[in-house]
C-alpha positions as CSV (number, residue, x, y, z in Angstrom):
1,X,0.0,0.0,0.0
2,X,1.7,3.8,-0.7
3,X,1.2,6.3,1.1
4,X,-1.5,7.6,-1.5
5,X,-3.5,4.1,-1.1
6,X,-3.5,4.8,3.1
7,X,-5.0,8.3,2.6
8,X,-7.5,7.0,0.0
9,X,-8.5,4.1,2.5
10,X,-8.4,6.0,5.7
11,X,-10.8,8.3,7.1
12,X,-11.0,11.2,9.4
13,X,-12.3,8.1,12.1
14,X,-9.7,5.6,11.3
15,X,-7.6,5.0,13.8
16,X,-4.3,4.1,12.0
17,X,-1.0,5.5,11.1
18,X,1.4,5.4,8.5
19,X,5.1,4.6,9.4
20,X,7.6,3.3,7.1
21,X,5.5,2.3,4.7
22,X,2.9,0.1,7.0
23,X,-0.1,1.0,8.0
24,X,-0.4,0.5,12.5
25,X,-3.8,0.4,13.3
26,X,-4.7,1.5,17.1
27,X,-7.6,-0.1,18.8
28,X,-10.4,2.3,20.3
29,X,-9.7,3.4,23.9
């Protein structure tokens, strides 16, 4: 996935990063 793909699939309520190229994913709190 680029960086590009991440924006595209993310949304203002995912909870998920980009770092080096991987998506991290955070659960809810």
């Amino acid at each position: 996935m680029t960086y590009e793909e991440f924006l595209d699939w993310a949304d203002e309520d995912t909870l998920a990063e980009w770092v080096d190229g991987e998506v991290v994913m955070y659960s809810p709190a």
